[in-house]
N, C-alpha and C positions, 0 to 999 in steps of 0.2 A: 484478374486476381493475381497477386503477390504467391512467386514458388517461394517456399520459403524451407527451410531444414533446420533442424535443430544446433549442427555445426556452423551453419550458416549467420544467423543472428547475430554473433558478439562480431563476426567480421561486418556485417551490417551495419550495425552500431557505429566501429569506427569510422566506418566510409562517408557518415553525415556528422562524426564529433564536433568537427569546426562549425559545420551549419547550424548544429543547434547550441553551440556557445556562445556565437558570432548573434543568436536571434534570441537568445535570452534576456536582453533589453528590451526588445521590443514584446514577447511576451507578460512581462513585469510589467511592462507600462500598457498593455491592456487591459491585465487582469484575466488574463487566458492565455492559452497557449495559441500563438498566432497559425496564420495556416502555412506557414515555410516549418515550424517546429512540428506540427500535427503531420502535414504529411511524410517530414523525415521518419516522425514514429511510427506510423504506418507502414513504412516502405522493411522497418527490421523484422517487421511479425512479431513481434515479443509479444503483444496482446493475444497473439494466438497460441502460447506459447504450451499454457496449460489448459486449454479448450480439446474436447476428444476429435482424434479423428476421424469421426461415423461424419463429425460436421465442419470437416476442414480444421482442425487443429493440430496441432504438431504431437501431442501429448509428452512434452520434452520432462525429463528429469528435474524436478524441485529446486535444485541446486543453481541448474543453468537457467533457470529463470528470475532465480534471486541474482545471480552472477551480474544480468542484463540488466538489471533494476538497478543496482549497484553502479555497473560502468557509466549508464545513460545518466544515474544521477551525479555524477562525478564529473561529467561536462556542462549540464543543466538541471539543478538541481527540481525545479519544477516538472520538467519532463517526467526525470526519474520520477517520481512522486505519483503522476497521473498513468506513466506507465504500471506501478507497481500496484496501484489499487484499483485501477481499469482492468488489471490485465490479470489480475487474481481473482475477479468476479464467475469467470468460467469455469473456476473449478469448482463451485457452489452450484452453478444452475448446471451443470454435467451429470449432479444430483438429484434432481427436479425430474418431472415428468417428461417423457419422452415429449408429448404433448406440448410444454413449451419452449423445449428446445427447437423443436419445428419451428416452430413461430419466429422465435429470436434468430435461428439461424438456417431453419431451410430456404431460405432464396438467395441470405447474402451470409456468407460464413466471417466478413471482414465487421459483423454487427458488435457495436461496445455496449456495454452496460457499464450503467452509471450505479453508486448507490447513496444515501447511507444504509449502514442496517439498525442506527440507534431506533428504538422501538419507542418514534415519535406520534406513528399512525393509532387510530384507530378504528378496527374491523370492525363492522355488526353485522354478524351471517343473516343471509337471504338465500332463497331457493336458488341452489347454483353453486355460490360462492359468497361472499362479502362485498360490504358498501365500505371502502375505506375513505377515511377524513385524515389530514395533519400537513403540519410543513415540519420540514426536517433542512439543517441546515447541515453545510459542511459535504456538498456533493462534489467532489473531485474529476474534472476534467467533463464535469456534467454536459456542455456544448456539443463535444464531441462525440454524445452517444446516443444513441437512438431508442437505449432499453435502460429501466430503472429498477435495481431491485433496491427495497426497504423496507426497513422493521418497524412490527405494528404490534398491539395489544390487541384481542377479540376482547370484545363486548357483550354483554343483555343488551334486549332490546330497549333498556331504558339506558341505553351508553354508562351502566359499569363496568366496571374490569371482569371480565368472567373467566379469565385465566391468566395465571401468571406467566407462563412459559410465552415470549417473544415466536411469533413468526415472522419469514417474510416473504413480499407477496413482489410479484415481478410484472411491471405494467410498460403498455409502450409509451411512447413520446405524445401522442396525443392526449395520456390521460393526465398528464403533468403537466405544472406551469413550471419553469424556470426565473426563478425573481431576479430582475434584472436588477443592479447596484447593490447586491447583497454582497458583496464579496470585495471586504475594503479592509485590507491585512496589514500589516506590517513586513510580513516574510511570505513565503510560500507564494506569492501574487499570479504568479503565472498558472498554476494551477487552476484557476477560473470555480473553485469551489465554493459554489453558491448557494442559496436556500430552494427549497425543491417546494413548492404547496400541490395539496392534493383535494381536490371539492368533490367527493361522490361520485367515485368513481369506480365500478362496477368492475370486482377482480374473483373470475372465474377460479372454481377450486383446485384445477390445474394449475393454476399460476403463483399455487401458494405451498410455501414450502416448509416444510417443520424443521427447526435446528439441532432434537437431542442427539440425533444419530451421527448427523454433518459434525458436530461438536468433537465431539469422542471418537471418529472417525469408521463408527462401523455402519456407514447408510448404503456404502459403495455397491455389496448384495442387491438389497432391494430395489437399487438401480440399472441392475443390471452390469456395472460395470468392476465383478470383482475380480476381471483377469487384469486388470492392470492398478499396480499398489501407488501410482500416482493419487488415486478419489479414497487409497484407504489411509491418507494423511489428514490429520485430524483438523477440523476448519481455522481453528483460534492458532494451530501454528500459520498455519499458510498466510491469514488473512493478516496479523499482527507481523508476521515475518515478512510481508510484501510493505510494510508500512518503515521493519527496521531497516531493511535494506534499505530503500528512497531514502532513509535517515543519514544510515552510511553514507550516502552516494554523497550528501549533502555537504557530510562533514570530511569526505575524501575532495572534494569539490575545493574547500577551504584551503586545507593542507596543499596543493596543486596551486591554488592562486598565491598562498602565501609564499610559496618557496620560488614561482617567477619570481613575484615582487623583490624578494631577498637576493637571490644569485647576484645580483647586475644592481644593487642598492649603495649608493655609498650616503655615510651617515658623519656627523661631527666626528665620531670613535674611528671615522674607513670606514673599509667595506662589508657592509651587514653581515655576510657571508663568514667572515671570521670574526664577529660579533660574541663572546661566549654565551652570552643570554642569551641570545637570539639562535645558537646551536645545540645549548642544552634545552629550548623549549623544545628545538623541531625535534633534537631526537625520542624525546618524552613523550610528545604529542603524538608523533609519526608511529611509536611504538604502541600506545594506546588504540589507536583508530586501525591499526592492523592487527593486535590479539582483539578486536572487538568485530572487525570480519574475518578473522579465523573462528575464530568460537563463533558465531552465528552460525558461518554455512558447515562448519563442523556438524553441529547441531539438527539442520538438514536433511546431512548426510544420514546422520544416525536413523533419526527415525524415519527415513525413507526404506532405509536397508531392513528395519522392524516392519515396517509397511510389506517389504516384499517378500519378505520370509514369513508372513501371515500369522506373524503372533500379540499382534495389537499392540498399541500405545495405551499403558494405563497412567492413571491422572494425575499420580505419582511423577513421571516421567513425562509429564504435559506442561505441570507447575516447575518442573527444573527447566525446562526447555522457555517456556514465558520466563522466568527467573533472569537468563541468561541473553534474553532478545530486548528486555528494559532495559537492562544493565548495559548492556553494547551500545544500547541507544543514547543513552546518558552520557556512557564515558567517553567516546566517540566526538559528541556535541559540545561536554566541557573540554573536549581535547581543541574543537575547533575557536571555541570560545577563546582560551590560554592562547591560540597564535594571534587570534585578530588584536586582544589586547597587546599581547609584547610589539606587535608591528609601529605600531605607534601610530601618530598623529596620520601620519599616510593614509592610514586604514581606513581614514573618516572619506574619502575623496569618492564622491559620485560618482565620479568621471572613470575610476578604477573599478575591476569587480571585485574584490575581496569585501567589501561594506555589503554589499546585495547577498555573494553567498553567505555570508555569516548570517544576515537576517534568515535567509534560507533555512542554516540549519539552526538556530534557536527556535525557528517557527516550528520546526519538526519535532520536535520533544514535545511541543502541547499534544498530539495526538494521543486523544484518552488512550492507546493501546501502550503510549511510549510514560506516564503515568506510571511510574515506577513503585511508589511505597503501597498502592494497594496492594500489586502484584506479587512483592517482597513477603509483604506478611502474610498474605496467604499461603504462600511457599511455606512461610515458617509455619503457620499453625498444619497444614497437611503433611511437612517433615512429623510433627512431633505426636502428629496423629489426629489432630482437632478438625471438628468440621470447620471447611472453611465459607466466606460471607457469600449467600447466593448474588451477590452484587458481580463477584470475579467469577469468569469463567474462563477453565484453561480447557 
């Protein structure tokens, strides 16, 4: 088993930069993260990053976990990606019944869980627990895990909806198929996120978890874990904030390849470098994608520090915080957009990365969390006091 420390990671990180830059080709052209990329991931701990440590976790500060998500995706933007929504799943089933954390992680504490939590399943209770059915698509770094948490509806026994409120239920790798060829993207490729089906498959009441608490952040009590204010961060920032960073990572990934390609470019005008378009985008863009990881992990910061002074996150300060993780994600990604274009013609060139990370990060703003004008308006009707659509959840 990997020592791993919480100081340690972002030095980690660097120690395999090249490795997994150098093998972000070959991840792409699999369609998964190959196994030189997977085990470099492995080797930083970040997936352990926010897991407790009763089960081998480091329980690292919020910030240094986005930090890592960020760096990794900055060299590899799919990495980052799988890193950041693999490696945020722990702090959800930290939540969960002592009962299946055993299971997931009493023999091997290096166990991933895969998800989605869109509430594509459907439960119909039985003596025990539930019969769940569905396929849910969009399972990130899914190969590489051995545990599945996702979101389902319960049912009547004649499979209607018998409640609205989404659970989710956490199954091992035997109870799932993995559909093979589901996962043919434009961006994101290496990520490997596939369609997940589920055929009746018997998920014990242990293994099922309720979101209102995990939501709003106050489950961490009844879990047993309220001495440390890492589980009393509320779910929707974590789990959306591990999606903006990968985003970041994606759109710093850009800025990085664009500015090799430029240093050392010479063009009909000279050399790119003293190009003034080509220097008022970088400074514009560069300035953009850094107030847009400032203000994210700023953000972090805050409600961590409310976390640890125990006076809770209200929803108020949940929809400014989602307000400002779209927004980052957005302006971040048009920022990446503006350099691929000004590059020019060059930019189209397979043989260079700057065309790959750019699909990269426009692939990453589809993430329904990154999905901006719902988020927007719900901010504004909760600013001016309105209920907001049970559709958002901050």
């Amino acid at each position: 088993m990997n020592t791993v420390t919480e100081n340690s990671v972002l030095e980690k990180i660097e120690k395999v930069a090249d490795v997994l830059a150098d093998d972000a080709v070959e991840s792409d052209r699999l369609g998964r993260l190959s196994a030189v990329s997977e085990q470099a991931l492995r080797s930083t701990g970040v997936c352990r990053m926010l897991q407790p440590k009763d089960y081998g976790g480091l329980e690292s500060h919020p910030r240094e976990f986005m930090e890592a998500v960020l760096r990794l995706g900055s060299h590899s933007p799919s990495t980052g990606w799988v890193a950041g929504v693999v490696g945020v799943h722990p702090h959800e089933l930290a939540l969960g019944s002592r009962e299946v954390q055993e299971e997931v992680w009493g023999r091997n504490p290096e166990t991933w869980i895969a998800s989605p939590y869109a509430p594509m399943g459907r439960a119909r209770p039985v003596e025990g627990g539930y019969v769940l059915n569905g396929r849910w698509p969009f399972s990130s770094g899914t190969d590489l895990c051995q545990w599945v948490m996702i979101g389902g509806l319960v049912t009547d026994q004649d499979g209607g909806i018998a409640e609205k409120a989404a659970r989710h239920f956490v199954l091992p790798r035997s109870d799932y198929e993995i559909v093979a060829d589901s996962w043919k993207v434009v961006g994101l490729r290496g990520t490997g996120s596939k369609d997940l089906m589920v055929r009746d498959a018997f998920v014990p009441a242990h293994r099922v978890i309720e979101t209102a608490e995990i939501t709003d952040g106050t489950a961490h009590s009844a879990a047993g874990r309220s001495d440390s204010p890492l589980y009393a961060m509320p779910r929707n920032v974590m789990f959306a904030g591990a999606v903006t960073a990968a985003t970041l990572g994606a759109s710093l990934a850009v800025l990085g390849a664009y500015t090799a390609l430029t240093r050392d470019r010479e063009s009909r005008s000279g050399k790119s470098s003293r190009d003034p378009y080509q220097l008022a985008a970088l400074g514009e863009c560069a300035a953009d994608i850094d107030a847009s990881v400032r203000h994210f992990l700023g953000d972090i910061d805050r409600i961590f520090d409310m976390c640890a002074a125990g006076v809770g996150v209200p929803l108020s300060v949940r929809a400014e915080v989602r307000r400002n993780q779209v927004r980052a994600s957005n302006r971040a990604a048009a920022a990446a957009d503006k350099l691929f274009r000004i590059a020019g013609g060059i930019s189209l060139r397979t043989d260079l990365p700057l065309e790959r990370l750019w699909r990269d990060s426009q692939a990453a703003v589809h993430h329904v969390q990154n999905v901006q004008d719902p988020i927007l308006q719900a901010y504004g009707l909760d600013f001016f006091g309105h209920p907001i659509p049970p559709s958002v959840k901050f």
